[in-house]
matplotlib code that plots the C-alpha trace (Angstrom):
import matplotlib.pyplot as plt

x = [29.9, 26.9, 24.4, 25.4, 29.2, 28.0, 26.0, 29.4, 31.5, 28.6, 28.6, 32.5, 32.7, 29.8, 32.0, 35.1, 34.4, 34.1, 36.9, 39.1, 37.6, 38.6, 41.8, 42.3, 40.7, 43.5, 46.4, 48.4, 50.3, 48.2, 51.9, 53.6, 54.9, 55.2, 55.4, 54.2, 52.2, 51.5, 47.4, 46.9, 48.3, 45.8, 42.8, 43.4, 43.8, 40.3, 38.5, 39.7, 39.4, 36.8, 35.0, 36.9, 35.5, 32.1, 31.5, 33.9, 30.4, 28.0, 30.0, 30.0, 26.4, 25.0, 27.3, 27.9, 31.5, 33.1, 36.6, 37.5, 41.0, 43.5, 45.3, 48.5, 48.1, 51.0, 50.8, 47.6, 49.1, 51.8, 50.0, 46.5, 48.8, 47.8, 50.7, 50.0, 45.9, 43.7, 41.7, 38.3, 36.6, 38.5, 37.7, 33.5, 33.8, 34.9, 32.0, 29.8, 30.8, 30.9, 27.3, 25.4, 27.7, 26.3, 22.9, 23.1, 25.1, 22.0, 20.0, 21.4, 19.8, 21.5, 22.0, 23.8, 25.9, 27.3, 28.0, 31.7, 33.9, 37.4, 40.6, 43.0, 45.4, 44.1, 41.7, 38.2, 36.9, 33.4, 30.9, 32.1, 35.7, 35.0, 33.5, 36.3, 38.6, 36.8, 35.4, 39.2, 40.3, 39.3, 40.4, 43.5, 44.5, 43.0, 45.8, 47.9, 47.2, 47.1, 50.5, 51.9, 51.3, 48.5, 47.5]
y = [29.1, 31.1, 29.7, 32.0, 30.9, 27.1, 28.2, 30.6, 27.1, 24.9, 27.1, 27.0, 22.9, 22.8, 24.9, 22.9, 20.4, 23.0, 24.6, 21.2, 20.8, 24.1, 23.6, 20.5, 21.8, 25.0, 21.7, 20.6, 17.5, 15.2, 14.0, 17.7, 18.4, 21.5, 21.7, 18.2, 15.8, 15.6, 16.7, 12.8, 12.4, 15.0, 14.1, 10.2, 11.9, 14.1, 10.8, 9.0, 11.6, 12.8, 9.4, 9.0, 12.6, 11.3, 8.3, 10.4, 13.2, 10.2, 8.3, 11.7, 12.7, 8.7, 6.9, 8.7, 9.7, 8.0, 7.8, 9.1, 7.9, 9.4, 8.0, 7.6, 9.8, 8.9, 5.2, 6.0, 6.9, 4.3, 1.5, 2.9, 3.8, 7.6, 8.1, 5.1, 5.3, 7.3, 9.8, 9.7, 7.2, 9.1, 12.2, 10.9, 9.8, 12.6, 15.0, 12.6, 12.0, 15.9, 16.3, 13.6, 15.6, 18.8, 17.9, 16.1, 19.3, 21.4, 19.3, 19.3, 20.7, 22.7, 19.7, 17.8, 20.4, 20.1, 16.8, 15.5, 12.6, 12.2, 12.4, 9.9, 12.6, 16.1, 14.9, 16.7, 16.8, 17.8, 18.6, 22.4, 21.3, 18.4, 21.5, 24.2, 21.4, 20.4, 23.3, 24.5, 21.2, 21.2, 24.8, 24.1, 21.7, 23.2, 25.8, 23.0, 21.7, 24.9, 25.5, 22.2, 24.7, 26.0, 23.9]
z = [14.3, 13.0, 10.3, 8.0, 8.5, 8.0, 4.9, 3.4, 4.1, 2.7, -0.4, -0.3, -0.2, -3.0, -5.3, -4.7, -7.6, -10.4, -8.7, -9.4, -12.5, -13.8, -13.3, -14.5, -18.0, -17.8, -17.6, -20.1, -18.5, -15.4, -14.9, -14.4, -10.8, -9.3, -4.9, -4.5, -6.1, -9.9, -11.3, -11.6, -7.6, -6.5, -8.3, -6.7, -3.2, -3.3, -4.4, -1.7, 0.8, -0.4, -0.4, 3.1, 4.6, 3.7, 5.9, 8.6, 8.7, 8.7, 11.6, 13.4, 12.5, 13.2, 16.2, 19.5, 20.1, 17.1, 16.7, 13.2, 12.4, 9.9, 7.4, 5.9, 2.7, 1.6, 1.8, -0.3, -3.3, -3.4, -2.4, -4.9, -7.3, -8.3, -10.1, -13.0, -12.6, -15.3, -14.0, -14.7, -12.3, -9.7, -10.7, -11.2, -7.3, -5.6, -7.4, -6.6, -3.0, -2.3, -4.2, -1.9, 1.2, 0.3, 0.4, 3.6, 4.9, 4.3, 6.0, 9.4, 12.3, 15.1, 17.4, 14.7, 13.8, 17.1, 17.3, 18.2, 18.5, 18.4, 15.4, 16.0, 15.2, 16.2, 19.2, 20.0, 16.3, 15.3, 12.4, 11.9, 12.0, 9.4, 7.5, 7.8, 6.8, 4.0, 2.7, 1.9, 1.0, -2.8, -3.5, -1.8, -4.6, -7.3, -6.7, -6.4, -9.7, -11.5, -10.2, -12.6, -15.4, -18.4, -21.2]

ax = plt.figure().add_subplot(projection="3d")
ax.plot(x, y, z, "-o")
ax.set_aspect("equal")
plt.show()
């Protein structure tokens, strides 16, 4: 990947937030489902993988070879309880775990961007594929919760 691609998918995960936000403001109903989970589900979900993500760069970025494990998603929101929760804490914790993320992001030099370990899932997983995952991740459900409908 080219600096200037890491920058366009820096710029892409910094935006993310706003992007969930905005959509969120356009919704009528946290508890309307359309495809999937309900605005309230998916705000849970990006706090908790977005607080997850987080400490998934650092352990690639600080250890040598981690192992980064997934995670029953799933299992999250029925055990966390998304559907019952409000959604302001959640919603405070994923902007602020992707705002301390982006400004380590931009500080990483060409060595660390190539650092890799291992997904217990998807095997060989490095700092550009944390960032191509991530970078969509947000915008991905901010469609999703546009989709349950305007205000």
């Amino acid at each position: 990947m080219t600096p200037a691609e890491r920058a366009a998918l820096v710029e892409r995960y910094e935006a993310g937030y706003a992007e969930v936000a905005a959509a969120l403001d356009a919704v009528a109903d946290l508890d309307a489902a359309r495809d999937g989970w309900t605005p309230r589900q998916v705000v849970h979900h990006l706090a908790d993988s977005e607080m997850t993500s987080a400490i998934r760069l650092r352990r690639l970025l600080a250890e040598d070879a981690p192992v980064i494990a997934g995670y029953d998603e799933a299992a999250f929101a029925r055990v966390l309880r998304y559907a019952e929760r409000p959604v302001d804490a959640a919603l405070r914790a994923f902007e602020a775990a992707r705002a301390t993320t982006a400004e380590l992001l931009r500080t990483l030099t060409e060595d660390e961007w190539l650092r890799t370990g291992t997904h217990t899932e998807s095997g060989p997983y490095g700092v550009e594929d944390w960032l191509r995952t991530y970078a969509a991740h947000a915008a991905d459900h901010a469609a999703q919760i546009s989709a349950a409908g305007p205000s």
